[in-house]
C-alpha positions in Angstrom: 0.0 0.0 0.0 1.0 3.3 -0.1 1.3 6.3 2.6 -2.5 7.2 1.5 -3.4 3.6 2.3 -4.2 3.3 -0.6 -3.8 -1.3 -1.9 -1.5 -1.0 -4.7 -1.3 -5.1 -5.3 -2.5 -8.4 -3.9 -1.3 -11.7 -3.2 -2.4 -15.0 -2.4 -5.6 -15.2 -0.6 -6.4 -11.8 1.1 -10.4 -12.7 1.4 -9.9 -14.1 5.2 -8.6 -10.1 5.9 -9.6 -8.1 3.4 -12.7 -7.6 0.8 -14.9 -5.8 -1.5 -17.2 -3.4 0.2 -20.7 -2.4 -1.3 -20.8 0.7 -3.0 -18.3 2.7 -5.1 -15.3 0.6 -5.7 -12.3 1.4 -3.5 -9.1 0.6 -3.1 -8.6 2.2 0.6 -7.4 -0.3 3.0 -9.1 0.6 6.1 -12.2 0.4 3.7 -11.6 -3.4 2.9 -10.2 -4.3 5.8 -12.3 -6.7 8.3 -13.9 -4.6 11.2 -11.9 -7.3 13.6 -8.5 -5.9 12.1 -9.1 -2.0 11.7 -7.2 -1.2 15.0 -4.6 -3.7 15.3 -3.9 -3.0 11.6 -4.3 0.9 12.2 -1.9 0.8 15.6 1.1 -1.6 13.5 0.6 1.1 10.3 1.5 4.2 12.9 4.4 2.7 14.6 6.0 1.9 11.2 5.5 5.4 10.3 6.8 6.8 13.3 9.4 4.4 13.6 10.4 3.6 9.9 10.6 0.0 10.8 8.0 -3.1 10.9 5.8 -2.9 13.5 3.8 -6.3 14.4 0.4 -6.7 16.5 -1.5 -9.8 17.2 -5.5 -9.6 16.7 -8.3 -9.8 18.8 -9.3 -13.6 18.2 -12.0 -14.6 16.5 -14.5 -17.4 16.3 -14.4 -19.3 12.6 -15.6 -22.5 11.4 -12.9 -24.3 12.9 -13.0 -22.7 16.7 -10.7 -19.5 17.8 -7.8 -17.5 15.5 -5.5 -15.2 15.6 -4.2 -13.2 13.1 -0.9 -11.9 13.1 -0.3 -8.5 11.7 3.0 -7.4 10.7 3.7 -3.6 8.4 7.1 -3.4 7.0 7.9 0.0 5.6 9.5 -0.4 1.6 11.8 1.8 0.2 11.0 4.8 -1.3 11.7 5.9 -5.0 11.2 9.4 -4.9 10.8 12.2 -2.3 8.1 12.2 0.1 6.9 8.4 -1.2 6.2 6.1 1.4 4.7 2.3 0.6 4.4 -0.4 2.9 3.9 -4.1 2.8 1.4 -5.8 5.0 1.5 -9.3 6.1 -1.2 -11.5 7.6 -0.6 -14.8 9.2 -3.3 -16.8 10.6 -2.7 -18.3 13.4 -4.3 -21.3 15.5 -4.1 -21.7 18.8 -2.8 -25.5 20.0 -6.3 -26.4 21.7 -8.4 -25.5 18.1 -5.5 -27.3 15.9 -7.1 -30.3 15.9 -10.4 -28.7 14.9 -9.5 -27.2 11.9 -8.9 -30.0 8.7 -5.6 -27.9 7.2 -3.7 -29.2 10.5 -5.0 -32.5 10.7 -2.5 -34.8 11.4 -0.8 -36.8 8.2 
């Protein structure tokens, strides 16, 4: 994203975190973003501002299919090509916590 917040490019999956919202299409993050990950994304985006460094918070959990996740959140400020340009790249890693692992089919074991 850039320093507006504006998504510049996707990849992977991005549906668990972030999604098309009714109206007038957008490419704001905060727009897209899952109402469960506003402020922990919002919180990690200000400290790699401030701090010109990445900047990681954990989510609230929340309740899926497959019991209780986490997601973590981690903003890692990108060079800049010209003055007064400022993009970032933003990670999201879902995690499961030991007692839903054996809930959810992606871990089951082999």
């Amino acid at each position: 994203m850039n320093g507006d917040l504006q998504i510049l490019h996707f990849r992977g999956d991005t549906s668990p975190y972030i999604r098309p919202v009714p109206g007038k299409a957008t490419f704001q993050l905060l727009r897209m973003l899952r109402e469960e990950l506003v402020i922990e994304l919002r919180a990690a985006i200000n400290k790699a501002r401030k701090t010109k460094a990445r900047s990681e918070k954990r989510s609230s959990p929340r309740e899926t299919k497959w019991g209780l996740h986490l997601v973590n959140i981690e903003v890692r400020p990108l060079p800049a090509h010209g003055a007064g340009d400022q993009y970032f790249l933003i990670l999201f890693e879902e995690v499961i916590p030991p007692a839903n692992a054996s809930r959810n089919p992606l871990c089951a074991p082999g």
